[in-house]
N, C-alpha and C positions, 0 to 999 in steps of 0.2 A: 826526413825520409823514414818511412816507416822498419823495425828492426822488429825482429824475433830474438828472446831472449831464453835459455832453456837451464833452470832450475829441478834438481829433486823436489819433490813434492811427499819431502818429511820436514822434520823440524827442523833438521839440520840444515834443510834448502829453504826454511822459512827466515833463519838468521840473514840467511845469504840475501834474501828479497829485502827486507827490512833495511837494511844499509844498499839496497838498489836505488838509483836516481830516480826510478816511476814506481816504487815498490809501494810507495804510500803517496795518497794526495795525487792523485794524477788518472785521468780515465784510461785504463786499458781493458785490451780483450784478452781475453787467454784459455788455452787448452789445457786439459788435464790430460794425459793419455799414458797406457801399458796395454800390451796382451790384448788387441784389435776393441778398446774400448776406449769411449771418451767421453768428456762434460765439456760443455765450450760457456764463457758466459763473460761478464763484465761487469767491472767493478770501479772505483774509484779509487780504493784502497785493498789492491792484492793481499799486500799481507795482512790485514785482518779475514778479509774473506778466503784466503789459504786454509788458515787456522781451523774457519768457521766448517770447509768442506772436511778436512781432516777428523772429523768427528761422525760425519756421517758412513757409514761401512761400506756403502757402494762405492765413494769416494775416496776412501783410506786405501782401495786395493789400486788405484791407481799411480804410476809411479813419475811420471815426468810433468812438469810445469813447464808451458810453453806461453811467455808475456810478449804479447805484441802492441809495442804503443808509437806513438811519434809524438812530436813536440808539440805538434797541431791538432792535435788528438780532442774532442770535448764529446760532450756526453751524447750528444744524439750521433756523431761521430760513431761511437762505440758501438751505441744502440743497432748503428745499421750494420758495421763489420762483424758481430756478432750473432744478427741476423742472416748474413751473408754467411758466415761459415758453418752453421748450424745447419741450415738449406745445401748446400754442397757437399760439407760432409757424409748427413746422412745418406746421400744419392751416390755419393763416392764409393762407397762401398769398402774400404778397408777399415773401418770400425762403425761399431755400434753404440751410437749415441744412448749415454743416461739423461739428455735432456728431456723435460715435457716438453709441449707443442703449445703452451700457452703465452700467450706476452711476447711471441710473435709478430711483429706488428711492419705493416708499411707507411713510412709516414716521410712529409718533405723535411729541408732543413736548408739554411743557405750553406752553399757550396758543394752540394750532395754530389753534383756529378762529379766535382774533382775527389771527393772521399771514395765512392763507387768505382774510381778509374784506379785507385792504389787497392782494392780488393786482389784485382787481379795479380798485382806484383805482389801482394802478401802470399796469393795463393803461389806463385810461382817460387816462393820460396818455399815452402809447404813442399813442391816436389821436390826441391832440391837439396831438403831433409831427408828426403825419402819419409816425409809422413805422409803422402799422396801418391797416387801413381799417375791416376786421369787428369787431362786438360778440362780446362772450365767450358771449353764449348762440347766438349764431347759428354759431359755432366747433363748439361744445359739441354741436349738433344735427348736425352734420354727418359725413359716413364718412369724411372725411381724416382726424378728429380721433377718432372711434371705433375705427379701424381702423388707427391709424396707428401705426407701428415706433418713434415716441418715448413709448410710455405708459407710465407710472409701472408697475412690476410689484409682487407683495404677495412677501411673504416667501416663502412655498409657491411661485411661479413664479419668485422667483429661483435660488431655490433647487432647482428644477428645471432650469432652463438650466442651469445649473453643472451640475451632475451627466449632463444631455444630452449637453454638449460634452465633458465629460472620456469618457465612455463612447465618445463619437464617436472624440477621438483617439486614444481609446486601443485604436478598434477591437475593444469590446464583444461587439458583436452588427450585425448586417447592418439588422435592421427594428428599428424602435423605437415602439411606441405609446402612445399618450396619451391615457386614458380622462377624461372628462368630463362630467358633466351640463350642461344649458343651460347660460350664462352663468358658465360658468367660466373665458372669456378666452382658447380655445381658435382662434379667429382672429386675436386678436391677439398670443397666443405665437407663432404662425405666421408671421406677417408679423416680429412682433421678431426669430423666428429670422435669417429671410434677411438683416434688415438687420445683425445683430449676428455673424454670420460673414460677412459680405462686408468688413463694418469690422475683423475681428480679422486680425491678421499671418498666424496660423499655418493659418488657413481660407481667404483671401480668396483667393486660388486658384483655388476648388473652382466649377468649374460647378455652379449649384442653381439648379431649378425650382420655385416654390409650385404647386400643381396644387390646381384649384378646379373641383368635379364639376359644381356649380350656374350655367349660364352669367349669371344673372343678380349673385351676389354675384361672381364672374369678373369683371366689369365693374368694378364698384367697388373690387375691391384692385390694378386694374392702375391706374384714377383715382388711387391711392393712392401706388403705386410709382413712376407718373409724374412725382410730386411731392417724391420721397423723393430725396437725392443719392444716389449711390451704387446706387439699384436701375435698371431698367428696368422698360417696362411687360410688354416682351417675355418677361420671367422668369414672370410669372402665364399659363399654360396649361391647357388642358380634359385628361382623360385621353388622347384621343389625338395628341396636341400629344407625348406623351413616346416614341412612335414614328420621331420626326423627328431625335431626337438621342440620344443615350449622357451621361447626368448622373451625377456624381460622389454627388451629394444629389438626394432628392425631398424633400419637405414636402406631404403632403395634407393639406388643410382639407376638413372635413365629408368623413371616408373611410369615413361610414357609406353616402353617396348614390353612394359608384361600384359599377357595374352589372357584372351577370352577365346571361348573354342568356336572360334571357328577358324577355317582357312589353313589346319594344322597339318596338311599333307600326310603324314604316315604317324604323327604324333600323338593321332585324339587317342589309342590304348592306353601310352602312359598319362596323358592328362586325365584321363575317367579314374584312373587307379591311385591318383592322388585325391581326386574329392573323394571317394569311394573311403581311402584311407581316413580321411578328415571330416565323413559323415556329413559333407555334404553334397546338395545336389550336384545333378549331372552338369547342369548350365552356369554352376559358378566357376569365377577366375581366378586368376591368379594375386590378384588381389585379396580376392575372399582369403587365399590360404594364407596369406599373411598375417589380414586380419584375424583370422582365427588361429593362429600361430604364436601369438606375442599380443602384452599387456597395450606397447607403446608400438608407433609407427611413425617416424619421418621419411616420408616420401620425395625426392627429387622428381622435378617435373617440366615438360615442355612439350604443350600440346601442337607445336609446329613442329614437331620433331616425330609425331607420330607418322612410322608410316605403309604401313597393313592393314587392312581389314582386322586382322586376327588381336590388332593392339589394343587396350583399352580406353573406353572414352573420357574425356573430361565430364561427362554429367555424373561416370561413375565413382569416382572420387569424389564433387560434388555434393552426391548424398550422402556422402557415410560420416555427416556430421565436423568436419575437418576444420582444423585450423589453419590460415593460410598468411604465408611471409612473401614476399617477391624478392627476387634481387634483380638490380637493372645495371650497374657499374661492369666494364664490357675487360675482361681478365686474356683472351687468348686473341683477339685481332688489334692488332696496333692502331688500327684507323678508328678502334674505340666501337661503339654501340651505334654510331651513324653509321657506319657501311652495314649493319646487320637491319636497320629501317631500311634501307637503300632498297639490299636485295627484296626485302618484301616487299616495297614499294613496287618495283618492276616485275616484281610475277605472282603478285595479286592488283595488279595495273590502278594504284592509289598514287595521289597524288605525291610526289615527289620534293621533298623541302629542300636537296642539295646533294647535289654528284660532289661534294668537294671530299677529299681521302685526305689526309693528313698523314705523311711516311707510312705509306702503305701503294704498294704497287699492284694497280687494277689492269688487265691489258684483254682485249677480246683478237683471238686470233681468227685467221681466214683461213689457215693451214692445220689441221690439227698434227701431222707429222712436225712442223716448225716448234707447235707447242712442245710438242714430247722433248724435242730439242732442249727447251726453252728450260723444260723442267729437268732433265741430265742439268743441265748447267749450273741452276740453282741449288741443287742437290752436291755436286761438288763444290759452290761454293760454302751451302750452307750446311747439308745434311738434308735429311728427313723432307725430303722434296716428292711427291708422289703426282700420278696420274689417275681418277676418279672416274667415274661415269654412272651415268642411271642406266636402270635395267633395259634396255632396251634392244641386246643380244643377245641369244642363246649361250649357256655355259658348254659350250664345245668339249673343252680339255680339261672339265669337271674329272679327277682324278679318281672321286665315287661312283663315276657311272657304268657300266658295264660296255664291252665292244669295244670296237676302234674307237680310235679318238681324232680328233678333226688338229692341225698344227696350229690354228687362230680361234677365237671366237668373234671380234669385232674387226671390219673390213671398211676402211673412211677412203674414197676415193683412192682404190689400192693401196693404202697403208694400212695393213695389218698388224693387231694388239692379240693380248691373251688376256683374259678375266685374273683376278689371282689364284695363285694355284694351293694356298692355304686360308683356314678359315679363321684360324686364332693367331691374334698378333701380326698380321702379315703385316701391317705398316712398316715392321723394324725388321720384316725378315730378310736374308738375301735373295737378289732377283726381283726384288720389289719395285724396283725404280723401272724395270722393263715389262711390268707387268699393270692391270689396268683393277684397282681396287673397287667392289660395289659399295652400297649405302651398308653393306651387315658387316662389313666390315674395319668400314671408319667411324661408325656413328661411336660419338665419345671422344674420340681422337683429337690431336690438334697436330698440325704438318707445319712448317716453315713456310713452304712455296703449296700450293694446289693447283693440280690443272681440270679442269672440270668440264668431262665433255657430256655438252648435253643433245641427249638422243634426239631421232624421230620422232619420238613418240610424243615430243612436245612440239608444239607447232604455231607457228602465227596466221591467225583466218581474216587475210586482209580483207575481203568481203564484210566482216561482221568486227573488224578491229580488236580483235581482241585472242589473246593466249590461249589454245587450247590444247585436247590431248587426244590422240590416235592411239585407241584403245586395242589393233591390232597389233602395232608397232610395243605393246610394252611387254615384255619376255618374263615377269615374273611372274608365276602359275599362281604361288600363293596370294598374290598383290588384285590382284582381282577378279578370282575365282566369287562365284555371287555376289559380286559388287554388280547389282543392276540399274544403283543411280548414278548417271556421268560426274556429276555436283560432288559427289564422293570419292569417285576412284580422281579425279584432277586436284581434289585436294592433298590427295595423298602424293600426289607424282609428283607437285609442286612443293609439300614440304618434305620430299627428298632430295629437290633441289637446293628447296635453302640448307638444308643441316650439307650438301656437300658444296656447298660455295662457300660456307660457315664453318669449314676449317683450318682454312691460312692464318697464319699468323703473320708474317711478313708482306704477303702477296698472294692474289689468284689470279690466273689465267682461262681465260674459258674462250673454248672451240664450240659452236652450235650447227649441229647438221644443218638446220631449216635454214636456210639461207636469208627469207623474209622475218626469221626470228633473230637469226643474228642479225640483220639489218635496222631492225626494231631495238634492241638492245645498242648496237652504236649512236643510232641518235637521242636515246633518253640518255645515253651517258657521253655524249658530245665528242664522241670517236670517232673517226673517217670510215665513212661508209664503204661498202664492199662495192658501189660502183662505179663511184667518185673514179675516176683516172687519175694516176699516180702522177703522169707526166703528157702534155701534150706537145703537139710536132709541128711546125710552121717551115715553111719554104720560101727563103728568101734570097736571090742571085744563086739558083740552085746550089745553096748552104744551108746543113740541118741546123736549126737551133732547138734548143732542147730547152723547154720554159717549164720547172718545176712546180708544181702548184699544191706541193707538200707545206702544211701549216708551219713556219718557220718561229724559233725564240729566240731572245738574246740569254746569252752566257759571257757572265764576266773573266775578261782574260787579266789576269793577276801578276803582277812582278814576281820574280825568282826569289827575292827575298823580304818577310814580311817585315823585317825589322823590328821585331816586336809588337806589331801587329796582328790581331786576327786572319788567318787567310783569306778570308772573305772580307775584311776591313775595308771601306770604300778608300783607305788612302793606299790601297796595294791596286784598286781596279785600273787599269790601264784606258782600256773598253770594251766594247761588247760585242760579237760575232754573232752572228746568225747560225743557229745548228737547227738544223731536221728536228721537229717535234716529236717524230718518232723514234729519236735518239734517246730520249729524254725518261725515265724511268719513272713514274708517277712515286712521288713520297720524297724524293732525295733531292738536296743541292748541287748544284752544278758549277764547275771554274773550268775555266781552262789555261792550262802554262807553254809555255813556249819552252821546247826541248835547248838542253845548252848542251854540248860533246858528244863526243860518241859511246858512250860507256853501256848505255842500251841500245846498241845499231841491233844486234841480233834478235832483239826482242822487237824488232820496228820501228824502233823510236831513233830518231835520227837528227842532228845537231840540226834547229829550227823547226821542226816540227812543230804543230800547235796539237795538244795533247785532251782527251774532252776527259777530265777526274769527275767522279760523284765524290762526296766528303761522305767520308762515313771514318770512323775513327778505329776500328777492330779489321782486321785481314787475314787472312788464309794462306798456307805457306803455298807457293808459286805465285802469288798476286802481285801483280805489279804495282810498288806503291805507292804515292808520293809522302815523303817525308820530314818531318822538321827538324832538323839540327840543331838546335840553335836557334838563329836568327836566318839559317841556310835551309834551302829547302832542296831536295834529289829526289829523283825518281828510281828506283832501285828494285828490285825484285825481292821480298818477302821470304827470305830462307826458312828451311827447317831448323827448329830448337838444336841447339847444341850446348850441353853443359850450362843451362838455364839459360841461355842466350840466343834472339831471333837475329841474323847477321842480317844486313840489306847486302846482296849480292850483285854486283853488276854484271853484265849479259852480254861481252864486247868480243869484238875480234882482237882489239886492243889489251894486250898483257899487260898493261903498266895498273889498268883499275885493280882498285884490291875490294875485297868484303869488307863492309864498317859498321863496328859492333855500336851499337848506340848508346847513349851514354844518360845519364838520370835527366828527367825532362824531354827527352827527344819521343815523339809520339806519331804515329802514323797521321793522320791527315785526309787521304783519299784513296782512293782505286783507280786504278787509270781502263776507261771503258774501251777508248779505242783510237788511234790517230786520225784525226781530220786533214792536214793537208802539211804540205811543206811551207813554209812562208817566204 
């Protein structure tokens, strides 16, 4: 079992570690920490490497040694809890890491998932130090932690920094871009960059700007740098933010949204008084100012992600002599870089290699009120659950507008939404989850859950077979004001759809007005169509029978106790029941157990009941959960923390059940989704 051990971090607490049983010769991880500051790192022999920091003066002012090791402890072991605490911490927010962001690494190792599953009981002893305050999901949901310059990189972006920086120094090339589809990690190379050449000797020098077109994700990586040692928040700038100084380096994130003049609504005065200041023409971009702003340039980029008239093109980059890197390894959807071919495959109508999702929940609804639903749901179990749409209705209850104000702006078969009612950060604001976010203000983003409703204004033209777009239906002024070729303005409606179908992480849910376009969509993704009948009626000895023709699966029904068995071990399956396929959540495992007592009646669940769990191993306090004891398994309700301890509560009318603290090795198991029937 992994322990914390807590030494001074003088010499006198260096004797102390040297006659410790893991002081020497043995992998551990450990913190330094005093006065909201800390080093976290890992060694094989603390007390030489004590000594070693003790010489350095940023480390000398530090007062407590905190050694976490266990007996199973080895080096890649370390490497990951080390990474692990390094990433959290900094997102935690009660100190300020002296680590660099280098040698950060994500790499496999046998047993990793059982190392990864004692992170969490290290960290929970961490709060019950009172060295932490936050939980690791509420870390985990957040843009300090998303976004932040200590995240573990994959081999493909280390590997790309390396080769960045050598090309930097070695004065390459002047531009450098970096091609990416969604969720390639292209804000968070970004942000690692600046931290990772501000900490390196031979860079740290270098005046560098991150330059963030989108004023709303602007916001949160200066929240971000604020927090980071070594950055400021001053460093995160708009494009014309780079008119004000002469930068050694740029770093544009999202450099597909910097603008050329046109299509700028009330904006072409200060655009002209920026070339005007920079001596150049009237018709250059925002590009131009960069480039004539700074010696060097790396550019993040995603040319399906542009989507205005006013954004700049890929020939314009192109010509300005560039160097160019891709990254293709898929960082913010769990279903990987196949569901990101998927959706382009179906709304640029290309051949299709494979609807298959791998732990990633896909679902097309019929109801968009059901959606909304669907997303409440996910959002309390998960967090950061949000509702999206393309522009396809007026902003009513625009807070800048002048006059009354309308109480909705989007109205779906009388269910009425509201646009969001801020323009910066709103993903994390309050009221969000009842509000309906556009493309300006998630691009960048990544959400847990998405629900994604897509307008009128796209449409299926069964006639001619093919996606198209209704150019009346689309409500953005800027979006195709003198867009006079259709081939234009559809390309852009359609990569607003992918960047907002291309922000779930765990799942998307999509509602689609056009009914022939949602129908079009269930069958390239082998969903039941919207006319199919749910159920049909037959008359026989005037008696209804009611003959379901709901696609039906088998789910293995499991003994009560696995005996040392895997829960899903074929020697626990009993047999297999038939459930609705629309019970069934795309990505998860499924069992079902047969309820024993009554210690959950109140909760539903009642002595024989057959119970349908997903396995998922993490839960939510009120979740009902199934659990392992032992060699025992219960179904118990998911308490709140108390005194580091999550209790399983029972939910009875029955006084005699008591709360049962769990004891080392006992690990959730499942979610219980919902009772099937009595047996």
């Amino acid at each position: 079992m992994a322990q914390i051990i807590t030494f001074d971090f003088s010499p006198i607490g260096f004797d102390e570690v040297r006659d410790y049983h893991y002081g020497r010769d043995w992998p551990v991880v450990y913190i330094l920490e005093s006065n909201n500051e800390a080093y976290v790192g890992e060694t094989t022999n603390f007390y030489n490497r004590s000594r070693q920091h003790y010489e350095n003066p940023d480390r000398k002012r530090l007062k407590n040694a905190h050694i976490i090791t266990d007996e199973t402890y080895n080096k890649s072991a370390a490497l990951d809890i080390e990474s692990f605490l390094i990433t959290h911490l900094a997102a935690e927010g009660t100190f300020l890491l002296q680590n660099r962001n280098d040698g950060i690494r994500d790499h496999n190792y046998y047993q990793r998932d059982e190392y990864q599953a004692k992170c969490e009981v290290i960290w929970k002893e961490l709060i019950e130090k009172k060295l932490v305050q936050k939980e690791v999901y509420e870390i985990e949901n957040s843009d300090l932690f998303k976004y932040s310059p200590y995240k573990s990189l994959t081999e493909e972006q280390h590997d790309f920094v390396k080769q960045l920086v050598e090309d930097i120094e070695k004065d390459n090339a002047k531009t450098y871009v970096v091609e990416g589809a969604p969720g390639t990690g292209k804000t968070i190379l970004a942000t690692y960059l600046v931290k990772y050449l501000k900490d390196r000797r031979s860079t740290k020098h270098l005046k560098i700007a991150l330059v963030a077109p989108m004023s709303s994700l602007r916001g949160t990586i200066q929240q971000v740098f604020r927090a980071t040692a070594g950055l400021k928040a001053n460093m995160v700038i708009g494009p014309s933010g780079v008119a004000k100084e002469a930068y050694d380096l740029v770093i544009v994130d999202e450099a597909h949204r910097l603008k050329k003049r046109r299509n700028l609504g009330a904006g072409f005065g200060a655009f002209d008084n920026v070339n005007k200041k920079l001596g150049l023409s009237k018709e250059s971009t925002q590009l131009d100012w960069i480039l004539g702003s700074s010696k060097r340039q790396v550019l993040f980029y995603d040319q399906g992600q542009s989507v205005l008239p006013s954004d700049i093109h890929d020939i314009d980059l192109r010509s300005k002599g560039a160097q160019f890197y891709t990254l293709t390894k898929q960082m913010r959807i769990q279903a990987g870089e196949e569901y990101v071919l998927l959706v382009e495959a179906i709304l640029n109508q290309r051949e299709i290699i494979s609807t298959k999702l791998n732990n990633y929940e896909f679902q097309i609804f019929d109801d968009v009120a059901e959606m909304h639903h669907a997303i409440r749901l996910r959002d309390k179990e998960h967090g950061l659950s949000r509702l999206v749409a393309g522009f396809a209705w007026p902003w009513f209850t625009n807070p800048a507008s002048p006059g009354p104000k309308q109480d909705y702006d989007i109205e779906i078969n009388g269910y009425k939404l509201r646009w969001n009612n801020k323009t910066k950060d709103w993903v994390n604001s309050t009221g969000a989850i009842n509000e309906v976010g556009c493309i300006h203000t998630v691009q960048g983003y990544g959400m847990n859950y998405v629900g994604v409703i897509i307008g009128p204004e796209l449409y299926y033209d069964e006639k001619n077979k093919r996606i198209t777009v209704d150019r009346s239906k689309y409500c953005d002024r800027n979006g195709h004001a003198g867009v006079t070729d259709p081939d234009e303005l559809e390309r852009y409606i359609k990569n607003i759809y992918r960047t907002l179908l291309t922000r779930g992480i765990k799942g998307t849910y999509v509602y689609i007005v056009d009914e022939n376009l949602r129908n079009y969509f269930k069958m390239l993704l082998n969903q039941e169509t919207a006319q199919e009948p749910l159920a049909e009626v037959f008359y026989s000895e005037n008696k209804v029978l009611d003959f379901l023709k709901m696609k039906m699966v088998g789910i293995p029904l499991v003994g009560s106790a696995p005996c040392g068995n895997p829960m899903l071990g074929e020697e626990n399956i009993e047999e297999y029941i038939e459930v609705e396929k629309s019970k069934i959540r795309p990505g998860y495992n499924y069992f079902i157990l047969r309820a024993i007592g009554d210690s959950m009646n109140l909760a539903g669940i009642n002595d024989g009941d057959l119970v349908l769990c997903r396995q998922q191993l993490k839960a939510d306090t009120g979740d009902r959960v199934v659990a392992l004891l032992g060699d025992n398994v219960t179904i118990k309700v998911y308490g709140p923390r108390k005194d580091g301890v999550r209790f399983l509560l029972p939910n009875s009318s029955n006084s005699e059940h008591a709360p049962i603290a769990p004891s080392e090795g006992d690990s959730v198991q499942g979610i219980v989704q919902e009772v099937l029937t009595a047996d």
